[in-house]
C-alpha positions in Angstrom: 111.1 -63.2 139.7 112.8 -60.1 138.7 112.0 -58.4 141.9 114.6 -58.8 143.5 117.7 -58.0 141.5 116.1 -56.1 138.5 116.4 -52.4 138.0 113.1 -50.4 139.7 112.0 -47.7 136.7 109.4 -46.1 138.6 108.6 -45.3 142.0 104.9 -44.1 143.1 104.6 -42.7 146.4 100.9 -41.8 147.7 101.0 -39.3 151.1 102.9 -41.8 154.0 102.4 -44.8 152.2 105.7 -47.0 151.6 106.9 -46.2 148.0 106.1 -49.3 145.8 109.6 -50.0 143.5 107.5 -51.6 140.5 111.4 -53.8 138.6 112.0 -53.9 135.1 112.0 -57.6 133.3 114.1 -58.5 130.3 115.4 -62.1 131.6 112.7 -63.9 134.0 114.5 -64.1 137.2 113.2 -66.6 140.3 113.0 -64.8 143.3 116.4 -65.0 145.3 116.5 -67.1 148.2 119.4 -66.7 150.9 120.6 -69.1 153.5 118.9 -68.2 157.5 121.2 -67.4 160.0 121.8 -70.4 162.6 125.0 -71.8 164.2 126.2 -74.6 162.2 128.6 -75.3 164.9 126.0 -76.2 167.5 124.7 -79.2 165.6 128.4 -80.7 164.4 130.1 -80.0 167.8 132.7 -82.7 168.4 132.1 -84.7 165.5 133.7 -82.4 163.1 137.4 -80.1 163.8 136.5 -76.4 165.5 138.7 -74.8 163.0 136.3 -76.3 159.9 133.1 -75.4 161.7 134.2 -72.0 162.4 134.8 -72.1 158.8 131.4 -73.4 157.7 129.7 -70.7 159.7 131.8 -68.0 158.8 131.5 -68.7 155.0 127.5 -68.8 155.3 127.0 -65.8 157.5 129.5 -63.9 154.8 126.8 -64.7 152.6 123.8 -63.7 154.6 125.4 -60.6 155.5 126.2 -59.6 151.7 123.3 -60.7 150.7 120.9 -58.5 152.9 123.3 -55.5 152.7 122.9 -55.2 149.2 119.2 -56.8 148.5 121.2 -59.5 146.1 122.7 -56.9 143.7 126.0 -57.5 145.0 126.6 -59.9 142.2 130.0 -60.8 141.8 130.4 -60.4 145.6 127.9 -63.1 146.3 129.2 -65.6 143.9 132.6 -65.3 145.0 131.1 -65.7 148.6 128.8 -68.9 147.5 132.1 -70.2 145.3 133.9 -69.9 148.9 131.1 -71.5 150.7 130.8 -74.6 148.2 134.1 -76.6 148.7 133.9 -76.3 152.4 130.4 -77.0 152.6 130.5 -80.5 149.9 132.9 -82.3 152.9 129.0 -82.5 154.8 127.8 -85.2 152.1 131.0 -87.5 151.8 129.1 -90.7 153.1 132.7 -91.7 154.7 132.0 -88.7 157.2 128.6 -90.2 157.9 127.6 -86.0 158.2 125.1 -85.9 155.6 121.0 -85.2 157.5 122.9 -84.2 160.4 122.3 -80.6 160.0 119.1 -78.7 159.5 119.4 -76.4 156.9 117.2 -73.3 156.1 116.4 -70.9 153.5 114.4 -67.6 153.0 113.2 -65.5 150.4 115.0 -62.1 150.9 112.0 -60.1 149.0 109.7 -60.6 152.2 111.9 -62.4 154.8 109.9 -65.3 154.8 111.3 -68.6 155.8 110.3 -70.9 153.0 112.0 -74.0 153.4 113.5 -76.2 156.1 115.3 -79.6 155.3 117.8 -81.8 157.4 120.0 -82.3 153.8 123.5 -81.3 153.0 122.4 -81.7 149.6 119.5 -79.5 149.7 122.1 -76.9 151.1 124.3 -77.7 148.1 121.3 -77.6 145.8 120.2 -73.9 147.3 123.9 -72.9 146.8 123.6 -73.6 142.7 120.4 -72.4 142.2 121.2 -69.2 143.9 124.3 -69.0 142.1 122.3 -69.4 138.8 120.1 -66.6 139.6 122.5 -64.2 140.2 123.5 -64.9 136.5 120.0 -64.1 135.7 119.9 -61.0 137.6 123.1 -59.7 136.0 122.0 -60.1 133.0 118.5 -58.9 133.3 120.6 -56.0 135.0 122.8 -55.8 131.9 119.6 -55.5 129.2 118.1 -52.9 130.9 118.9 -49.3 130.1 119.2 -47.3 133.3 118.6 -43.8 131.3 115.3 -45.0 129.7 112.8 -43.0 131.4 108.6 -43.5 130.6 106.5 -45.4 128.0 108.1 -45.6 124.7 111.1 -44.0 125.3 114.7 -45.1 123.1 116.6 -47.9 124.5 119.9 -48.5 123.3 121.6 -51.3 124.6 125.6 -51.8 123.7 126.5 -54.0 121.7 129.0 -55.4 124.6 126.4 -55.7 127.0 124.4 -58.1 124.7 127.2 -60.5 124.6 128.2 -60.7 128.1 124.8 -61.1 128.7 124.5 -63.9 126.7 127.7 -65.7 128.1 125.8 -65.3 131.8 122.9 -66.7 130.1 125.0 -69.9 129.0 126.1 -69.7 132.2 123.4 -69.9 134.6 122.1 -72.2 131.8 124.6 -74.7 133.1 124.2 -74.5 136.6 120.6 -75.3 135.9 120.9 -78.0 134.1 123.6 -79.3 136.4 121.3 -79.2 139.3 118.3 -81.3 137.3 121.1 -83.7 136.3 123.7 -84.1 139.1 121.6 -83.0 142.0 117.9 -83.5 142.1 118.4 -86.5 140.2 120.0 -88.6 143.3 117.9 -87.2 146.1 115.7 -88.8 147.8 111.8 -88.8 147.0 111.2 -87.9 150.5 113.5 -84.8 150.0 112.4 -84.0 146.7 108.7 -83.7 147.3 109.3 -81.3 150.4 111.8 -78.9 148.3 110.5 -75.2 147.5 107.5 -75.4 144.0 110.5 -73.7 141.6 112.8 -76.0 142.4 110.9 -78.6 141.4 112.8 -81.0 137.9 110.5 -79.3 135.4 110.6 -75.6 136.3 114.3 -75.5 136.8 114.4 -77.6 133.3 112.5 -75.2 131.9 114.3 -72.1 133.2 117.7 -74.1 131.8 115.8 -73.6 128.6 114.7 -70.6 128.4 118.1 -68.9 129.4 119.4 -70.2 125.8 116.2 -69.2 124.1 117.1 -66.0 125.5 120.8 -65.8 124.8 119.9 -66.7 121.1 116.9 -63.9 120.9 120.3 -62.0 121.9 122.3 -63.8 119.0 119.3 -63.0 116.0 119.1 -59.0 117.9 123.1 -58.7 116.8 122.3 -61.0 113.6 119.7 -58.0 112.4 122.4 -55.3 112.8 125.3 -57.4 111.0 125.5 -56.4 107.5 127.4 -59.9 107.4 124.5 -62.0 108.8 122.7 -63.5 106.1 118.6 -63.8 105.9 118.7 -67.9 106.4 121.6 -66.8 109.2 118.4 -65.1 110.7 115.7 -67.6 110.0 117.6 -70.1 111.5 118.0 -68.0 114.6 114.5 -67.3 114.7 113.3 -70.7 114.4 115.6 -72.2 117.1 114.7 -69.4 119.8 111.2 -70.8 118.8 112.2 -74.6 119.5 113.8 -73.5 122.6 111.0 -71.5 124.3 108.5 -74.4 123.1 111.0 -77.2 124.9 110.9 -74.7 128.0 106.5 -74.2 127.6 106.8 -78.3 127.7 108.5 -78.9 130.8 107.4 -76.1 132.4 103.7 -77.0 131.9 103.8 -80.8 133.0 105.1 -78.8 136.4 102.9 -77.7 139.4 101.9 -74.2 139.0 99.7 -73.6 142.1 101.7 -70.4 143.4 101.7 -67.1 141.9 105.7 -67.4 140.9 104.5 -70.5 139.0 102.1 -69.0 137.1 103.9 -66.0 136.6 106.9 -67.8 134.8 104.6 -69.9 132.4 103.0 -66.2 131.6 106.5 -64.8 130.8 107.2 -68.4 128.7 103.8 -67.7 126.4 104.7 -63.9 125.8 108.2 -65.2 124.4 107.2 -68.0 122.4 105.0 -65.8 120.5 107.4 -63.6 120.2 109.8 -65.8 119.0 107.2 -67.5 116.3 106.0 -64.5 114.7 109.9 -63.6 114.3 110.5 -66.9 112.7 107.4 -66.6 110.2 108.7 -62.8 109.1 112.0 -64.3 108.4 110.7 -67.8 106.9 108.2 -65.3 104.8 111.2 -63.2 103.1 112.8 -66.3 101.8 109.4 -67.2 100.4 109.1 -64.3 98.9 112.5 -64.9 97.0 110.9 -67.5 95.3 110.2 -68.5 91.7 107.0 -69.9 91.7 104.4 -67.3 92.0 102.3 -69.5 94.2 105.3 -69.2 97.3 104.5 -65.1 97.0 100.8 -66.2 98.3 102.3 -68.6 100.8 104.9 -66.0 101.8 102.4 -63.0 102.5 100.3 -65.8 104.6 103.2 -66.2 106.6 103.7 -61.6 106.8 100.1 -61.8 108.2 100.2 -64.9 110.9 103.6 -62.8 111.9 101.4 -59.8 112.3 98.7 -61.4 114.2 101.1 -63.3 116.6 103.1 -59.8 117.1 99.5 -58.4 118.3 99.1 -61.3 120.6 102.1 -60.9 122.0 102.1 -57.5 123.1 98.9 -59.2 124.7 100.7 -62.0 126.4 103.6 -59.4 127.5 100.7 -57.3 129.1 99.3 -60.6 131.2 102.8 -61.2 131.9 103.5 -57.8 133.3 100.0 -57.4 135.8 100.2 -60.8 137.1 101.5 -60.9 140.4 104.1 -59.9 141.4 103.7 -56.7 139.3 106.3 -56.2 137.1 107.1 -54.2 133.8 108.5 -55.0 130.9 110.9 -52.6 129.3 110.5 -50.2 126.5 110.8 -52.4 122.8 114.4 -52.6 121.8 116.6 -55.0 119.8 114.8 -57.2 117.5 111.8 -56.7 118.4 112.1 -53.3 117.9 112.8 -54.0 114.7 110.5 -56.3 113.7 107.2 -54.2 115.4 108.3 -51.6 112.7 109.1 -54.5 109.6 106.3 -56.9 110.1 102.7 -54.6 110.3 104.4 -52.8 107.4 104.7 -56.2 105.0 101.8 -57.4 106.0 100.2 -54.5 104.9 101.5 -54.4 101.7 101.5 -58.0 100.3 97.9 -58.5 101.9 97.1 -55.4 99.5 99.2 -57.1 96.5 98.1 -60.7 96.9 94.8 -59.8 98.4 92.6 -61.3 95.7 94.2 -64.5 95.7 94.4 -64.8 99.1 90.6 -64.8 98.3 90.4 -67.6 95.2 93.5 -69.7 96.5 91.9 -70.9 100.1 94.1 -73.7 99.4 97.3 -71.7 99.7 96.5 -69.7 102.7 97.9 -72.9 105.3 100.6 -71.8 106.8 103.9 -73.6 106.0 105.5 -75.7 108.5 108.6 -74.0 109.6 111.9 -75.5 109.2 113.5 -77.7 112.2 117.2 -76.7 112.8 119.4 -78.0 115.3 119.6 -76.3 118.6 123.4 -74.6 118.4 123.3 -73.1 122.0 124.7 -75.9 124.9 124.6 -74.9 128.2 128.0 -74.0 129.7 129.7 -77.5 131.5 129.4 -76.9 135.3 131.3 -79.4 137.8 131.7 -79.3 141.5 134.8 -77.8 142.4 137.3 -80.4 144.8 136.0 -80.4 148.2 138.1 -78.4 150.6 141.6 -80.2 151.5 141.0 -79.3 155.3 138.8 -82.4 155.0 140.7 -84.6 153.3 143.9 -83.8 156.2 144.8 -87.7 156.7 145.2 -86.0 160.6 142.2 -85.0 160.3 140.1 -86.2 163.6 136.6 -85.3 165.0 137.3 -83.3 168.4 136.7 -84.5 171.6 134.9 -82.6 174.7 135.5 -83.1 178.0 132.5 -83.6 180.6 134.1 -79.8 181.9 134.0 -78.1 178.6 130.6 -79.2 177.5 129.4 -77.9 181.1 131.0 -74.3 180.1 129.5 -74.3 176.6 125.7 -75.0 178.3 126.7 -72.0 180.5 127.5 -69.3 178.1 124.2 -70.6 175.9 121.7 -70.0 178.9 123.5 -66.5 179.6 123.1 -65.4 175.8 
């Protein structure tokens, strides 16, 4: 969870002791699992053509081998090699093959080398392709938020303006692989398959993380809003107040979920620190078109909603500090974009219209509930993601399992006990 692909910021070294790379989070990433070396060939010998098994294994081990080269931050490499991998590999779960629980499958995490999951499913295989592929998406654009030059606590971040919206698009993107895999994948399996699949692959938390990515991409959308001179305040609000809706949807789904491991926990942390985020945005924003008001009574209402901001900007900064220390360690980077703007607009309000409006805040108990923020529908969709056409190699009208001799399955048992 943006461990494995983020940019490291700072590196502490103490006498020998392995120096501890402590990653930068903007966009929550799951930690990146890659397929485990094995020889696919072995277990589809003579039921499926040598040329599409050689294939197969070539494909997966390209993978693997980019994969551990790079530590995952080959990103357009690896999703060119997974895109490869995926027509080839859908030809395992046509039922009129009869291939499909035939092969053992198995996946590690690439942080620690861990094997974490084993399953005899050419769907869980397809499953761990589009997840992987979707955090890679994540990565990037984690990768593409964070400023490389920014150096210590505080310091300026300036993030192009280009950068923003590509990493919005990826957003959208892995959005719709997400959602894809909930809807097209898990959906069908088996119960047997489900409940033995890794904890963040589970309905809710990849629902959730489908979520989030478009509470993100429009956090991105209101950051570019702020320095529009053509973006309008209800343009803003309206921004504000979806984010909210989004990362509440994704707090929903990802709390009916089982938490038990430390990832789990870690991504319901991140989820928390964002939603407060996003609400004391959308009560600054819902506050200045109070404020525009007539009626004397919506300046009270509107400096209530300049002072919940304030408080829920002090708890987030809070939540953002639980976030960062629970395990695994990360750090969040310095304040930038709209909330860099709003940490200097909203303590500054407050302050003034609680001094203003101060006395009756005071006689008007009445007044000081908080309005209930306006419902907009949600304008980011995730992107439409379909299964590419399986490879034609299996759809050859020639195409015929091959057969082994007595002799030939005698030499292959040979050259195994020699290796």
């Amino acid at each position: 969870m943006g461990c494995t692909s983020s940019v490291p910021t700072k590196i502490y070294s103490i006498g020998k002791k392995k120096k501890l790379n402590i990653p930068q989070v903007v966009v929550f990433i799951p930690k990146l699992r890659i397929p485990v070396e094995f020889d696919i060939r072995k277990s589809l010998k003579g039921l499926v053509p040598r040329d599409l098994l050689d294939r197969l294994f070539s494909l997966r081990s390209r993978i693997i081998l980019i994969a551990e080269d790079t530590g995952g931050s080959a990103f357009h490499e690896l999703q060119r090699a997974l895109e490869d991998y995926l027509p080839v590999l859908l030809g395992l779960t046509k039922k009129e093959f009869g291939l499909e629980g035939m092969v053992e499958f198995k996946w590690k995490n690439l942080l620690d080398g861990r094997q974490e999951c084993c399953l005899t499913s050419s769907w869980f295989e397809v499953l761990s392709v589009v997840h992987m592929m979707a955090v890679l998406l994540l990565s990037e654009a984690n990768a593409l938020l964070i400023n490389p030059t920014s150096t210590g606590e505080g310091s300026e971040t300036s993030i192009p303006e280009e950068s923003k919206k590509d990493a919005i698009e990826l957003l959208i993107k892995a959005s719709g692989y997400l959602e894809f895999c909930v809807r097209c994948i898990l959906a069908p399996l088996p119960q047997e398959i489900k409940s033995r699949l890794p904890k963040d692959m589970q309905e809710g938390i990849l629902e959730a993380l489908s979520i989030q990515a478009l509470g993100q991409g429009t956090e991105l959308q209101l950051g570019l809003a702020v320095e529009s001179i053509k973006a309008t305040l209800s343009v803003k609000r309206r921004l504000a107040c979806e984010q909210l809706a989004y990362y509440a949807q994704a707090h929903f789904c990802l709390s009916a979920s089982n938490l038990s491991e430390q990832y789990g926990k870690k991504h319901l942390s991140f989820i928390r620190w964002k939603y407060l985020e996003a609400k004391a945005a959308a009560y600054y924003y819902h506050g200045l078109i109070l404020d525009k008001g007539k009626d004397p009574s919506s300046h009270v209402i509107a400096a209530c909603c300049f002072l919940a901001a304030d408080e829920l900007l002090t708890n987030s900064r809070k939540a953002c500090l639980g976030f960062c220390i629970a395990k695994p360690v990360t750090r969040a980077p310095p304040v930038w974009g709209i909330m860099k703007h709003l940490h200097h607009k909203i303590p500054d309000i407050a302050s003034r219209k609680s001094q203003m409006y101060g006395y009756l805040l005071e006689e008007e108990k009445a007044l000081q509930s908080l309005p209930d923020l306006p419902d907009f529908q949600l304008s980011l969709r995730p992107d439409d993601f379909n299964m590419p056409e399986i490879d034609p190699a299996w759809e050859c009208e020639k195409w015929e399992p091959e057969v082994h001799t007595l002799k030939e399955h005698l030499k292959d048992g040979e050259h195994e006990s020699q290796a």
